[in-house]
TIDREN-379815 format. One record per residue: y, z, x of N, C-alpha, C, O in turn. Coordinates in steps of 0.001 Angstrom, whole numbers, plus 500000, padded with zeros to 6 digits. Each point is the difference from the previous one (the first is absolute). Layout:
YZXYZXYZXYZX...
END
This chain:
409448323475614179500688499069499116500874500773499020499518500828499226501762498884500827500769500791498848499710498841498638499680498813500042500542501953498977499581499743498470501296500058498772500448500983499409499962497454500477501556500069499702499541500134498611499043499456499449501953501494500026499385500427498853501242499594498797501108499668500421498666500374498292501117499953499031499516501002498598498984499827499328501867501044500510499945501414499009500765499334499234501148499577500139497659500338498546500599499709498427499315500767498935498859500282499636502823499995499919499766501431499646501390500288499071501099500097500547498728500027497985501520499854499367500522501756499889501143500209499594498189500681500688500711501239500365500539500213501466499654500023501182501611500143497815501187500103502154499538501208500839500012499882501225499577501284498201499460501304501051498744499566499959499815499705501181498993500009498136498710499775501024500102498023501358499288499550500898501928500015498444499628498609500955500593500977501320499320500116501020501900500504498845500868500460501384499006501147500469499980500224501210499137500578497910499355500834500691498812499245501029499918500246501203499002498585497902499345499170500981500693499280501147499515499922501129501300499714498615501015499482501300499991500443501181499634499407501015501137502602498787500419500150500644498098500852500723499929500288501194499046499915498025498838500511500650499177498537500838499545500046501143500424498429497720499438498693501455501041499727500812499427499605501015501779500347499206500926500001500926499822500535500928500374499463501043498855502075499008499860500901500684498740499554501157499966500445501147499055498611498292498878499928500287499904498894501424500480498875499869498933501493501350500186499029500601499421498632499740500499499034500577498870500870498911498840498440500127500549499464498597499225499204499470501870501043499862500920499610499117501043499522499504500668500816500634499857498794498990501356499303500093500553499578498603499534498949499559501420501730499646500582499553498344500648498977500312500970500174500738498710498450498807501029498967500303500788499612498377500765499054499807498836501857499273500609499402498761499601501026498954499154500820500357501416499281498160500024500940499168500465499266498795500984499263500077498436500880498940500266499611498991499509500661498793498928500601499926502268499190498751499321501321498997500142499439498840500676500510499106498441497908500733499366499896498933499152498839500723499986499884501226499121499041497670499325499356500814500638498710500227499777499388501044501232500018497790500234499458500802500758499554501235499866498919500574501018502158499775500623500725501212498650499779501131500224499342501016499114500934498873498405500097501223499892499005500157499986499589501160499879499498497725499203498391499819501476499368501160499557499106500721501521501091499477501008499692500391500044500706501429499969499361501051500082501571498897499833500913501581498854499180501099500255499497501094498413500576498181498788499548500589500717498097500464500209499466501090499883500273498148500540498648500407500898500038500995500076498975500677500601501892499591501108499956501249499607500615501094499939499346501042499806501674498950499256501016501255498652499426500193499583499953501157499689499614497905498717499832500679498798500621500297499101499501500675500897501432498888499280501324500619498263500255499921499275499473499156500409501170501593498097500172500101499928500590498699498869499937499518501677500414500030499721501065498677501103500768499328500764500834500487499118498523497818500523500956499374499416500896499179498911499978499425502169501003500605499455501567499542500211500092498346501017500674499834498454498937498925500428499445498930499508501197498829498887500406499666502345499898499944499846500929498895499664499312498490500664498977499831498724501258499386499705499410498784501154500260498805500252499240499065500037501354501074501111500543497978501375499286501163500305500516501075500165498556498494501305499601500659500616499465498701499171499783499116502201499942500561501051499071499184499459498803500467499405499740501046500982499406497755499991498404500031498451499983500122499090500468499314501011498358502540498536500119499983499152501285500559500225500650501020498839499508498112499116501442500812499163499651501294500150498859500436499173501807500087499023500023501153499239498889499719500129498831500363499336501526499173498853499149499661500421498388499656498929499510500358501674499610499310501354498851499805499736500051501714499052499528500628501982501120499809500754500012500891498734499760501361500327499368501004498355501177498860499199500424500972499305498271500062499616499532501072500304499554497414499339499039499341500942499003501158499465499073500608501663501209499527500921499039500277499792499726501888499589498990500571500805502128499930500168500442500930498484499160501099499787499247500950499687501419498235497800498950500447500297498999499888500122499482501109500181499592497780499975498939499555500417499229501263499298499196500615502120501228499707500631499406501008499888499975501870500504499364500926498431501843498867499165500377501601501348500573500715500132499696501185500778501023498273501370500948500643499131500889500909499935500006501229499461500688497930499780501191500519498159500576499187499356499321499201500193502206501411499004500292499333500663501206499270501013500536500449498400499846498462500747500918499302498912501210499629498882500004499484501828500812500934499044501876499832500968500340498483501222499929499866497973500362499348500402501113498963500049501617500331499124500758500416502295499463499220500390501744500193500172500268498370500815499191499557498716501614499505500395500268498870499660500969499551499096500632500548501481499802498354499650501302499069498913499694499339499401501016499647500048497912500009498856499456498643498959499837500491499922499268500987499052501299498536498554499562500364498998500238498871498950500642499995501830498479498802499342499511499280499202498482500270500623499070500512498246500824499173498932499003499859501203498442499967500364499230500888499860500840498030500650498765499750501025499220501425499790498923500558501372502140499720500548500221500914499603499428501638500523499478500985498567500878498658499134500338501537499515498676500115500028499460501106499348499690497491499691498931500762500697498497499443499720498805500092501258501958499336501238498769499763500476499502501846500068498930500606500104502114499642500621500312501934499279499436500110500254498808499824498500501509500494498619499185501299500293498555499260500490499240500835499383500174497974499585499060499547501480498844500462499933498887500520501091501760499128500907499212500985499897500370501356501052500076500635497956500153499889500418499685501872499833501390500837499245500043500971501720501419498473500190500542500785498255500651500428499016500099499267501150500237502139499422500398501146499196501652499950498961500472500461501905499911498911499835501677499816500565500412499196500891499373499428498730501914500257500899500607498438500148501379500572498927500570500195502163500100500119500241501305500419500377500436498588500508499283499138499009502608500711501445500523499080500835500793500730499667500208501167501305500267498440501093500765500427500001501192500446500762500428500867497862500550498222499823500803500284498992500314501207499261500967499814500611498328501427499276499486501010501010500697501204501195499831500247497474501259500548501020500172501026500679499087501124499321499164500597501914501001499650500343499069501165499206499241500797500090498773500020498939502005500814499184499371500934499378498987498851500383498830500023498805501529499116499076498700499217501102499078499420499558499430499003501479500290501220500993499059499378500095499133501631499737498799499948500511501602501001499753499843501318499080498694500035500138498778500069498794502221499839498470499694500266500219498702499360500232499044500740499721500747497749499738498711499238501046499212500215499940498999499287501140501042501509500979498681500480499369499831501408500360498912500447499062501564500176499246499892500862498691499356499991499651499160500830499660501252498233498788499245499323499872498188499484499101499169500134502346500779499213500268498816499696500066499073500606499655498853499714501013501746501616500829499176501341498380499593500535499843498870500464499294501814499480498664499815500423498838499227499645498881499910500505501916499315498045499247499479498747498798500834499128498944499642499478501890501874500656499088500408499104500609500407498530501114499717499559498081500854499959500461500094498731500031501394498930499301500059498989501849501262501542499938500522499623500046500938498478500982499850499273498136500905500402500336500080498218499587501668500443499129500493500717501960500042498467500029501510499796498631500496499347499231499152499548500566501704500414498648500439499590500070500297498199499155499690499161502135500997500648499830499837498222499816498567499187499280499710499044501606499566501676500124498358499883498812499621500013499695499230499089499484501057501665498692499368500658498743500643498934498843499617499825501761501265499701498738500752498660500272499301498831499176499611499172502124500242500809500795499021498764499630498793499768500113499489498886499220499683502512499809498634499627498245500079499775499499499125499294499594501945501326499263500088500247499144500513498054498972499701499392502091501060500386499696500444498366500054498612499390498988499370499690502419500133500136500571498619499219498262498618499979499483499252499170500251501171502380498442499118500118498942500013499424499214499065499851500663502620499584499122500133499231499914500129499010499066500576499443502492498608499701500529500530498999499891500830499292499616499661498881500669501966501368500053501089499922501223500683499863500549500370501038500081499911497673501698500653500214499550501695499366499619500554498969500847499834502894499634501399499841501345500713499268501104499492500198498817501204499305501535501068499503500711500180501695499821499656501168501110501168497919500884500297500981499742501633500140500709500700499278498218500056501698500200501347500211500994500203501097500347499116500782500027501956499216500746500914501061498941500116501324498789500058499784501669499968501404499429500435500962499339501240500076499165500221500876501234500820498041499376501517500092498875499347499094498922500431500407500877498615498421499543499916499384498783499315500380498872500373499677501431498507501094498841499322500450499362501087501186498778500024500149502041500808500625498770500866500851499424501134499185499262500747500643500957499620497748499260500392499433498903499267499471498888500521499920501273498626499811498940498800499563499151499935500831498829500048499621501455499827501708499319500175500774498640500747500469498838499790500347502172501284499407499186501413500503499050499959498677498810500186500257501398499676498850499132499765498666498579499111500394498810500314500010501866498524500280498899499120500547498800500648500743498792499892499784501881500801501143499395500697501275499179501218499590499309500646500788500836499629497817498831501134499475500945500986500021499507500840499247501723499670501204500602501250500027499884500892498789499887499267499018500099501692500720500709500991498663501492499981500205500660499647500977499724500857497768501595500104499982500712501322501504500858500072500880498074500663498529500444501176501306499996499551501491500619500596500882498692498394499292499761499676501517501157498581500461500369499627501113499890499953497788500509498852499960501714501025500072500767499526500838499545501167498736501162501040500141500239500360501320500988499712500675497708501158499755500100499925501459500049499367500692500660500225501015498571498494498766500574499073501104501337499573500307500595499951501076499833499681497487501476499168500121501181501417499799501081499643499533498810501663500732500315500647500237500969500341498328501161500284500293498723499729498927500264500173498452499461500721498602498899499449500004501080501142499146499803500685499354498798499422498929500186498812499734498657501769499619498907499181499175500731499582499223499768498859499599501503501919499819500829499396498718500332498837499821499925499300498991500592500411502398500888498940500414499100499049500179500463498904499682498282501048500750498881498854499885499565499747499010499688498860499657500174502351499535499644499386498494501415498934499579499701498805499990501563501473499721500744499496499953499947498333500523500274499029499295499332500953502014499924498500500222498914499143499440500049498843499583498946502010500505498667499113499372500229499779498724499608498956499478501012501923499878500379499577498315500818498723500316499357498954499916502153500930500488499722499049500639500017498504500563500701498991500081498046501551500255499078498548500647498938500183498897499174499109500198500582501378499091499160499718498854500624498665499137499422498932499798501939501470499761500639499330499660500447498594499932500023499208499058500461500642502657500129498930500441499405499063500270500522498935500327497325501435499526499310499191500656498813500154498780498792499796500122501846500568498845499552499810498672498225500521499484499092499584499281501194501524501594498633500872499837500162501493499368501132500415499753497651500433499973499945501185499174499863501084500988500854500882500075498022499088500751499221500578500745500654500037501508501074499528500371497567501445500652500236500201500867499180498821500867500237499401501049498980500583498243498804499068500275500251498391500065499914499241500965500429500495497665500634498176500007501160500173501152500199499032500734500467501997499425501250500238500934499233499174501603500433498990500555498746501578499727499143500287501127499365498332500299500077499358501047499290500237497633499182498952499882501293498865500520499911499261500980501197500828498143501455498754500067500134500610501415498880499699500411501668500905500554500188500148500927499052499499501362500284499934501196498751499823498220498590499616501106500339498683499776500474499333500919499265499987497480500283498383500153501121499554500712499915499033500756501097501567499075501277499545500587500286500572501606500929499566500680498352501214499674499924500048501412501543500559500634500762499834500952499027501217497325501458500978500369499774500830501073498948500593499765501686499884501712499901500384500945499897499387501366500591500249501051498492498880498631499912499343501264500943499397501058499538499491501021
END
């Protein structure tokens, strides 16, 4: 079954770059493009399509408007592609309708995969997205660490010393002290210990 698709998307080099990579795809087909929402809300109405590909930050109406509209009217099913995977975000989208929530920074194949998923009635959600709604549930607003930061946290969790925790992530004790100060900081503790303790409740690592 090919999968007529519509890319909305108000930046002209990432809509022509998706274009020209689902264009490429056999079991695919771009029947429309539009680069705001309500351009989509208008596209979807004419083409028709199994699915649109719906970016959230648009002029006029945004994604989310546009995704509200689009359901409402049974056009089409709508996958989220976006930069945001903030809580709020995430379930403004689901809550109007759409199907899945991709981000951007998702390799090709898993962008694939979840227009594929959809077509299947499933319901794909990126995995940061998916910690995002999963935190928001337990109403829990974690800071914002760095990725070096949270796999120091980690390794903290995990009983490491600073020296071993260096070696692992291949970096200097300095430079770990450096982050744990910090994540001391950010997660509003003194110690190595409360460090350790906040990291277990929150099920930093897993």
């Amino acid at each position: 079954m090919t999968i007529r698709l519509v890319l909305a998307e108000d930046h002209a080099m990432v809509r022509r770059g998706l274009e020209q990579f689902l264009g490429g795809v056999e079991d695919i087909e771009v029947v429309g493009l539009a680069a705001d929402g309500a351009e989509a809300i208008e596209v979807a109405r004419t083409a028709r399509p199994d699915l649109v590909l719906m970016d959230l930050q648009m002029p006029g109406v945004d994604g989310v408007e546009a995704t509200r509209a689009i359901v409402a009217e049974g056009t089409a099913a709508v996958l989220v592609l976006t930069s945001f995977s903030d809580a709020e975000r995430i379930l403004g989208a689901l809550d109007a309708g759409a199907l899945g929530y991709l981000l951007k920074d998702a390799e090709p194949e898993e962008v694939l995969a979840g227009i594929r998923a959809v077509t299947r009635g499933e319901s794909p959600i990126h995995p940061r997205a998916a910690r995002e709604l999963l935190t928001a549930r337990r109403g829990i607003v974690l800071p914002d660490l760095s990725p070096r930061e949270t796999e120091v946290l980690a390794l903290v969790r995990a009983g490491l010393a600073n020296k071993q925790i260096a070696r692992r992530l291949g970096i200097s004790e300095r430079t770990v002290k450096g982050h744990l100060t910090a994540v001391y900081s950010a997660i509003g503790v003194t110690d190595r210990t409360q460090a350790a303790v906040w990291a277990e409740r929150n099920r930093i690592g897993d």
